[in-house]
C-alpha positions as CSV (number, residue, x, y, z in Angstrom):
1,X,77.4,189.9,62.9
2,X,77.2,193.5,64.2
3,X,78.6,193.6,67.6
4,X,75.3,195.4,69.0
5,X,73.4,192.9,67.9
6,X,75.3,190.5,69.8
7,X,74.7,192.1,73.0
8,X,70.4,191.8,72.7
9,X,68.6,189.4,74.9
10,X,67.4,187.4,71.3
11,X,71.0,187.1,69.8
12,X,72.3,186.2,73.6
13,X,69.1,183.7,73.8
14,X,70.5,182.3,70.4
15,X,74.1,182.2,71.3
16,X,73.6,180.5,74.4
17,X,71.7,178.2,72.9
18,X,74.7,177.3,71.0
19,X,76.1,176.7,74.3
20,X,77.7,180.3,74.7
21,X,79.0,180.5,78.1
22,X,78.9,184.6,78.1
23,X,76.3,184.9,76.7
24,X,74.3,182.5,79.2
25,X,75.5,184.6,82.0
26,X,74.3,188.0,80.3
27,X,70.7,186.1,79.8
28,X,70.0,185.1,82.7
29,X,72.1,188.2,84.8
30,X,68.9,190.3,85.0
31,X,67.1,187.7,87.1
32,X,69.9,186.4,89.4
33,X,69.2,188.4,92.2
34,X,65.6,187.9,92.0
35,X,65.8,184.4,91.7
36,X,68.2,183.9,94.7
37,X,65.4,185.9,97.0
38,X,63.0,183.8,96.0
39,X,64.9,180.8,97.0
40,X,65.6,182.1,100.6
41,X,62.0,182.7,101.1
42,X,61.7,179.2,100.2
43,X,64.9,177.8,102.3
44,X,64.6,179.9,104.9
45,X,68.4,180.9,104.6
46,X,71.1,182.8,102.5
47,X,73.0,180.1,102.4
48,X,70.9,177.7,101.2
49,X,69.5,180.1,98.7
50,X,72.9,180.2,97.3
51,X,73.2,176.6,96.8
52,X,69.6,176.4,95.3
53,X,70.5,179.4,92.4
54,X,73.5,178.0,91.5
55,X,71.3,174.6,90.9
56,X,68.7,176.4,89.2
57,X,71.8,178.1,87.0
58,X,73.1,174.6,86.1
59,X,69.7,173.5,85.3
60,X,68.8,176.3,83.2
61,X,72.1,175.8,81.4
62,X,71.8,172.0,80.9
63,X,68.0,172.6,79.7
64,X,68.3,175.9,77.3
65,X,68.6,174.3,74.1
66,X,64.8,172.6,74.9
67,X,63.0,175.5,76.2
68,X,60.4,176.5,73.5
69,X,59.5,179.9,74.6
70,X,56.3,178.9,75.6
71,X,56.5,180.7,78.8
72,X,58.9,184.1,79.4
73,X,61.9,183.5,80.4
74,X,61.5,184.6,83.8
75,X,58.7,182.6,84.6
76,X,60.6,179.6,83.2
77,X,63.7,180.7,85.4
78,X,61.5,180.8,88.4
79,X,60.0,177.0,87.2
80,X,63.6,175.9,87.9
81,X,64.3,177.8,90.7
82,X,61.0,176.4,92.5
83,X,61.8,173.0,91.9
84,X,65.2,172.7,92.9
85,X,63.9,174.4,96.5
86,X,61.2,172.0,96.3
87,X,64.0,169.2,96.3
88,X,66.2,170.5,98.8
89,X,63.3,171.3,101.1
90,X,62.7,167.8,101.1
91,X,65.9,166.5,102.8
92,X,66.5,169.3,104.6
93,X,64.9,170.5,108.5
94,X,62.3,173.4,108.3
95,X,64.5,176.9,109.1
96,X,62.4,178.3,112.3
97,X,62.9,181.4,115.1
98,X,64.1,180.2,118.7
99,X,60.4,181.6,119.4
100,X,59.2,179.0,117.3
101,X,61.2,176.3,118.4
102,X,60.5,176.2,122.6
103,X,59.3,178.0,125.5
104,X,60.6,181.3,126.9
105,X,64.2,181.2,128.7
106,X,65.0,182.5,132.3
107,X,67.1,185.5,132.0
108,X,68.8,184.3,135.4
109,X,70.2,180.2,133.6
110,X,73.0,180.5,131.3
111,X,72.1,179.9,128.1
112,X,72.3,176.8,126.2
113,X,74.8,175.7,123.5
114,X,74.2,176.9,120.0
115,X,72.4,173.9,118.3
116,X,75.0,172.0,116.0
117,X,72.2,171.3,113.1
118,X,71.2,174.0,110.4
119,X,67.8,174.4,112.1
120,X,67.7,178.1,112.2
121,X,66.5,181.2,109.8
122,X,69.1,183.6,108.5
123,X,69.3,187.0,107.7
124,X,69.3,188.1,104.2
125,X,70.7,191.5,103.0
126,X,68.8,194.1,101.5
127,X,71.6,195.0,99.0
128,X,71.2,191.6,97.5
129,X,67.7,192.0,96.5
130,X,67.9,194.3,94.3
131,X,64.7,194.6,93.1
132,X,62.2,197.8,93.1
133,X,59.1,197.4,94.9
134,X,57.2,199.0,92.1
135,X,58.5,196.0,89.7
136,X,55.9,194.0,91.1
137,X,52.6,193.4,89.3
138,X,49.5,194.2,90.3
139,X,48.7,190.8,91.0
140,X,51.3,190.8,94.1
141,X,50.0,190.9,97.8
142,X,53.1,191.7,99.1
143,X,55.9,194.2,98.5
144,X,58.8,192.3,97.6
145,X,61.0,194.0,100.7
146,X,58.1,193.2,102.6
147,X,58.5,189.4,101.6
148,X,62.0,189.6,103.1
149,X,60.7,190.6,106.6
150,X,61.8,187.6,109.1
151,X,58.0,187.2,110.2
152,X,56.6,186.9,106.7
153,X,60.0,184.5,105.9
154,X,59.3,182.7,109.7
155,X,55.5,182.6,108.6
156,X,56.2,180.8,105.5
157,X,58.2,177.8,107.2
158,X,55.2,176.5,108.8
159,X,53.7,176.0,105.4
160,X,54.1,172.8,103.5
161,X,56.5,173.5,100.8
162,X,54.0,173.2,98.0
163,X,51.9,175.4,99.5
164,X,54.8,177.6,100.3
165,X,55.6,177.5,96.6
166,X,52.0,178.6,95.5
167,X,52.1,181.7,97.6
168,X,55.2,183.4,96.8
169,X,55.0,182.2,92.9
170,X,51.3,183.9,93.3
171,X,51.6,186.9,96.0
172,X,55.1,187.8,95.6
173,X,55.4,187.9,92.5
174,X,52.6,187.7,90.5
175,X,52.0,184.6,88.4
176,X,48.7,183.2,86.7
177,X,47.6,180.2,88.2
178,X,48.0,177.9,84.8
179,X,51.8,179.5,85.2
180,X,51.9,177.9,88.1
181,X,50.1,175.0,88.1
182,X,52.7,174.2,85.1
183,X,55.7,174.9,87.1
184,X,54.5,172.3,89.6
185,X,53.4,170.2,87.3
186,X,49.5,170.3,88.8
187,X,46.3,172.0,87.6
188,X,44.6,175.2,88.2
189,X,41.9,173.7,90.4
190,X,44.6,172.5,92.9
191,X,46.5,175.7,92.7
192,X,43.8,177.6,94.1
193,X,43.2,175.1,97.0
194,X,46.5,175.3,98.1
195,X,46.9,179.3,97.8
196,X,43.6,179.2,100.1
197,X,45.1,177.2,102.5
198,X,48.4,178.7,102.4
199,X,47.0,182.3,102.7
200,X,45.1,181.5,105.7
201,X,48.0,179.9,107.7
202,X,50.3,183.0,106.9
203,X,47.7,185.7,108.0
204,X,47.0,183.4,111.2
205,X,50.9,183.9,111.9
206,X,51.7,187.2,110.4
207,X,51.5,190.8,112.3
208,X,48.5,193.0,111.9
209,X,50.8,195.4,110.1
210,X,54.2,195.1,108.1
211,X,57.3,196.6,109.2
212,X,57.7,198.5,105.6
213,X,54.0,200.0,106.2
214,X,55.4,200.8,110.1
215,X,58.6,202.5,109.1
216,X,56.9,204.6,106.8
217,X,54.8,205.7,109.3
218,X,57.5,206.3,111.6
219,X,59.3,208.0,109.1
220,X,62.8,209.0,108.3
221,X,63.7,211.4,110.9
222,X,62.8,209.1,114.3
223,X,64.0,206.1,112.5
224,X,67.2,207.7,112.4
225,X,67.0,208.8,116.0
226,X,65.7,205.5,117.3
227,X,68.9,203.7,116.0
228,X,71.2,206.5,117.0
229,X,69.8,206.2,120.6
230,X,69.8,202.4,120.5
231,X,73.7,201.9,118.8
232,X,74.9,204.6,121.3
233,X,73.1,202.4,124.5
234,X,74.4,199.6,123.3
235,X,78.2,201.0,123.0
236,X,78.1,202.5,126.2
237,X,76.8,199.9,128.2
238,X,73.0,201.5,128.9
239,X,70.7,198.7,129.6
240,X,67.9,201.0,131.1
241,X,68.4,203.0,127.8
242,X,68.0,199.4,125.9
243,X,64.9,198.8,128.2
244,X,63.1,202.4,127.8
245,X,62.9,201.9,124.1
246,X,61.4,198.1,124.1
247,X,58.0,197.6,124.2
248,X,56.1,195.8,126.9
249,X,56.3,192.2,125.2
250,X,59.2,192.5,122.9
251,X,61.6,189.9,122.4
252,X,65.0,188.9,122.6
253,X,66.7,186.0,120.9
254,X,70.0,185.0,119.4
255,X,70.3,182.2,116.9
256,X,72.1,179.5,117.0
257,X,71.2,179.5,120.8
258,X,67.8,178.2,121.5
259,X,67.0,180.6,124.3
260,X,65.1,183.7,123.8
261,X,63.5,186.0,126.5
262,X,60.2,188.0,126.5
263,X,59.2,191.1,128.2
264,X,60.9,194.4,128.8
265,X,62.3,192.8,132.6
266,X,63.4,189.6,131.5
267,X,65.4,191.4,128.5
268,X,66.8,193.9,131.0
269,X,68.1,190.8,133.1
270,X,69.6,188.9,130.5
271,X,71.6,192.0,129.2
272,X,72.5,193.0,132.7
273,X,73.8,189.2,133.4
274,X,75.8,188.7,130.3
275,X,76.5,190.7,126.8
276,X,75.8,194.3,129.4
277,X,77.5,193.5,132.3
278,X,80.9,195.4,131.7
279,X,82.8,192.1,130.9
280,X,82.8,193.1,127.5
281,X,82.4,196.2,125.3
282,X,80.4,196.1,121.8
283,X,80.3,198.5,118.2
284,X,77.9,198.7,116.4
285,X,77.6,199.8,112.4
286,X,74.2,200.3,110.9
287,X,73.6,197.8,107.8
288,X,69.6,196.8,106.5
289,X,68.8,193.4,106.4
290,X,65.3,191.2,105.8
291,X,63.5,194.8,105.2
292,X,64.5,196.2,108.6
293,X,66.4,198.1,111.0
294,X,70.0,196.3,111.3
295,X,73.0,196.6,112.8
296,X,76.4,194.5,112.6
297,X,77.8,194.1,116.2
298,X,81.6,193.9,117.0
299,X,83.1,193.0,120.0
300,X,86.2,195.0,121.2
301,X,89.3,193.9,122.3
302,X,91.7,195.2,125.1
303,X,93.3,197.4,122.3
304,X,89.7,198.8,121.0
305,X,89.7,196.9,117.6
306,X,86.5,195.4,116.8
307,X,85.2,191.8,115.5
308,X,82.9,190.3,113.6
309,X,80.1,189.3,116.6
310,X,76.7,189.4,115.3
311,X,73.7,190.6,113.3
312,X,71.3,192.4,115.0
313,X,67.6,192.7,113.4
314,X,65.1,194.8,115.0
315,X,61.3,195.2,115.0
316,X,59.1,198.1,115.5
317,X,55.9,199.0,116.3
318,X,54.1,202.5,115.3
319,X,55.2,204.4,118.7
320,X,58.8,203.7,117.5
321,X,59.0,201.3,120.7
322,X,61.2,197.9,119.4
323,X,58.8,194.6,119.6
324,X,61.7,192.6,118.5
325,X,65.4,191.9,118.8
326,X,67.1,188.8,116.7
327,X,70.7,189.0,117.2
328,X,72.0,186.4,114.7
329,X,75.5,185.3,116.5
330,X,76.6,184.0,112.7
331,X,80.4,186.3,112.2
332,X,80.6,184.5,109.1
333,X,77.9,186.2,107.1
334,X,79.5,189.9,107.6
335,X,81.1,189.5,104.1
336,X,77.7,189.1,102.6
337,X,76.4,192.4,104.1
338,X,79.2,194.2,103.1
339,X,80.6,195.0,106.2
340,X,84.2,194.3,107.2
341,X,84.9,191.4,109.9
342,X,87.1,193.8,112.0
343,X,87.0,197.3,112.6
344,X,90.1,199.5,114.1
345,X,89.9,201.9,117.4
């Protein structure tokens, strides 16, 4: 066999077949990271999402030599993927925002203890999506690093998880309703009830306007200046700096505590009693996660070296002013976005 031919998607279709290990992974290697996004928008978490694509992998592996080419492969790929979220969704607790989970916290009590159950959403980094927004179809109603933002992920957890399936197999990424009405083993008919439904509980909890469709109208140069001003307030200990770029009602919270704080006063206080009030000193390093203006927090020693701390995700509105602040206190997950868990003075 000519060695060129051995490297095409049919002669890697046929080998793998044949239970060809390599050529398996060079099948299905184009869709991985597409496939593992769509399982966090399921889950609701990176983790998770890892955990469902390497099921959907073994699946796809264990069921190769029966698929019939009836559907494209992708589509058939994201079948799998769907179900095996589908069945971890099922014994697992629905990922939420500390907004979502209780009332507003009083800047002035110490906060509580992180919750010891997986209850929370993650960030997920932009580098692992990998995919161009103008791969989408024209069937889409959402930009796939729009689909990423934590409201439109946080919006999608209040959904039941067939309903959450019909929306992102329809308006993320672009399937006919018989594909997906197969993939859930259901009909057309009830495919479009539940997209209805579905769609009207997302727009109920989503923003007016998307944080891609509000950077780009911020635009490059005051984006840059925005997280220049913030890292630098943040690393020299400027709360009313912090404060002067919030907006009235933004928020503050910091999973895996339940406590999060609204308004620019009652953000002020809580940085001014705790992470601002000298006892500590902070770095920062810009990074992108979920679509948006990141940063990966470190918290300095007595010698100036910095640690893994946190994952700060902000939200913005159109005057540039920040609406949100999710600081994810989750060290562990520095690895995935690349950045190192300690940085030297």
């Amino acid at each position: 066999m000519n060695a060129s031919l051995a490297t095409t998607p049919h002669a890697d279709s046929t080998a793998a077949r044949r239970s060809d290990a390599d050529a398996f992974e060079r099948l299905i290697e184009p869709y991985r990271a597409e496939l593992q996004a769509h399982c966090y928008r399921m889950l609701g978490s990176a983790a998770d999402a890892e955990d469902a694509l390497q099921e959907t992998l073994l699946r796809a592996w264990r069921g190769l030599p029966r698929f019939e080419g009836r559907s494209s492969l992708r589509t058939w790929l994201y079948r799998i993927a769907t179900n095996a979220c589908l069945t971890m969704l099922a014994r697992r607790p629905t990922r939420v925002m500390p907004i979502d989970y209780g009332g507003a916290s009083d800047p002035h009590e110490p906060p509580e203890r992180p919750l010891v159950e997986p209850v929370w959403l993650e960030p997920y980094p932009d580098q692992a999506l990998e995919v161009e927004d103008a791969s989408a179809s024209s069937e889409t109603r959402y930009e796939r690093r729009e689909s990423i933002e934590l409201a439109f992920i946080a919006a999608l957890q209040h959904l039941p998880s067939r309903q959450r399936a019909v929306l992102l197999l329809r308006d993320v990424l672009g399937l006919a309703p018989a594909e997906i009405a197969a993939a859930l083993d259901t009909t057309p008919t009830a495919v479009y009830s539940l997209l209805q439904r579905a769609r009207q509980t997302a727009d109920e909890r989503l923003p007016a306007r998307s944080q891609q469709a509000t950077l780009r109208t911020i635009g490059d140069r005051r984006l840059r200046e925005l997280v220049e001003r913030y890292l630098q307030a943040w690393d020299q200990g400027d709360v009313t700096a912090i404060i002067e770029m919030l907006a009235d009602d933004a928020t503050f919270s910091m999973p895996p505590r339940p406590n999060w704080y609204r308004g620019r006063a009652a953000v002020g206080a809580f940085l001014t009693a705790l992470p601002l009030s000298g006892r500590w000193r902070w770095r920062h390093l810009p990074v992108r996660a979920n679509g948006q203006l990141s940063l990966g927090a470190y918290q300095l020693d007595a010698a100036g070296s910095g640690h893994a701390h946190a994952i700060q995700v902000l939200a913005v509105d159109t005057n540039a002013r920040i609406t949100d602040i999710t600081v994810f206190l989750t060290p562990e997950v520095f690895a995935r976005f690349g950045l190192p868990d300690a940085v030297l003075p």
